[in-house]
N, C-alpha and C positions, 0 to 999 in steps of 0.2 A: 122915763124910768129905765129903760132898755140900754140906751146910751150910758147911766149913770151904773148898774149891772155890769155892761162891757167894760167899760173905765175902770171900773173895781175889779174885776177879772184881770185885766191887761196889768196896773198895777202890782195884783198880786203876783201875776206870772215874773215882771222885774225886779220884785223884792227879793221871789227863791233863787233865780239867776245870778244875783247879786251875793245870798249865802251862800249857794254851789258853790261860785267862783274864789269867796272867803274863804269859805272850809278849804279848799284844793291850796288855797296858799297857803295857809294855818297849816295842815296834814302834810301836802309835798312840795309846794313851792321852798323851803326853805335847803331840801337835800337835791341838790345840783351831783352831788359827785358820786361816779361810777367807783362799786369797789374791784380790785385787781385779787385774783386770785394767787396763789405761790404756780398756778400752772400754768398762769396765765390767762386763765376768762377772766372775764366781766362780766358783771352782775350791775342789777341797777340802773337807776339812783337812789327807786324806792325801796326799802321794805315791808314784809307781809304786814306788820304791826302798821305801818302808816295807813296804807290802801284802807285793809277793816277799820281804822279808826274812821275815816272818811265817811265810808259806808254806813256806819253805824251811825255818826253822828248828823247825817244827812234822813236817815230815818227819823229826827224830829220834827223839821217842816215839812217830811213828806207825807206823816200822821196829821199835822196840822191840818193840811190842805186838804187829804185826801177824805179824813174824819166829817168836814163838813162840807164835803161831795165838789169842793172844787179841784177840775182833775188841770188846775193850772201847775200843778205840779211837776204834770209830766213834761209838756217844754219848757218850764222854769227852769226845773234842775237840768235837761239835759242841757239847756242852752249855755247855762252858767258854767257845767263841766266842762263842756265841748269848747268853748270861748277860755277857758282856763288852760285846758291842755293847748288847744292851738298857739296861746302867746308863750307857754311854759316850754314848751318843744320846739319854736319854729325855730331856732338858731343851728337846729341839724342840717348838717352840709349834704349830709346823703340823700335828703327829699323824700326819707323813708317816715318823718312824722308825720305825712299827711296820713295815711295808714294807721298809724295808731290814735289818733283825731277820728278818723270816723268810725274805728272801733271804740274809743271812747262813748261816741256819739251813740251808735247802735248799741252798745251795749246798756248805757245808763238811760237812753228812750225803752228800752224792753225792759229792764230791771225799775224802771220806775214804775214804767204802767202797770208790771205785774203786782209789783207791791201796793201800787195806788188802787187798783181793782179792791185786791182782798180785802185794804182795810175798809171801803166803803163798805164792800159786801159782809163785814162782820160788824159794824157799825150800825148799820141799814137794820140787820138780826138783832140788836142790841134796842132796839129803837120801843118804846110801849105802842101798844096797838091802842088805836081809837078802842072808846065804852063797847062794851058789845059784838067784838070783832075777834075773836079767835087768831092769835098767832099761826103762820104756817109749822105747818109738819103736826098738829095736835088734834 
């Protein structure tokens, strides 16, 4: 039983790695090109609209998961980003992707667990109490 639990965990954790990684190609994988300014910077390749769309639409399998307390969530997607951004950048010559890779990584392991926390923990409050058992806080 234990085994078949884990197997179903491990699974689910490679399914969400698997959308992370869709979404990042759906969201930024398709905007390669830096824009040039008239003064000369560069910006990019992403914009603000892409990133939040990402975010946002990466908030459905993290409710999925995180609603019925499996927090496979949290290495699924970051693994799936993190495995995204590394093939999506590595062709920079300057060596400065690895840095933006593990800020991807730190960033979307802490932006998951926090979001994965809370929704449990509103979820969990949402939950009916056993006959007889008084909800907290009443």
């Amino acid at each position: 039983m234990r085994q078949r639990q884990t197997a179903l965990q491990l699974s689910e954790a490679l399914l969400l790695a698997v959308v992370a990684a869709a979404m990042w190609a759906a969201w930024l994988g398709w905007d390669q090109q830096r824009d040039v300014h008239p003064d000369g910077s560069t910006t990019g390749p992403y914009e603000a609209w892409q990133v939040i769309g990402l975010v946002l639409t990466l908030l459905a399998p993290v409710y999925w998961a995180a609603s019925r307390r499996h927090f496979v969530a949290v290495p699924g997607v970051t693994v799936g980003l993190t495995a995204a951004a590394f093939h999506d950048w590595s062709d920079d010559a300057s060596g400065l992707y690895v840095i933006g890779v593990g800020m991807v990584m730190l960033g979307s392991l802490a932006a998951t667990a926090a979001v994965s926390a809370v929704i449990a923990h509103v979820k969990q409050d949402r939950r009916p109490s056993p006959p007889g058992i008084a909800p907290l806080g009443v």
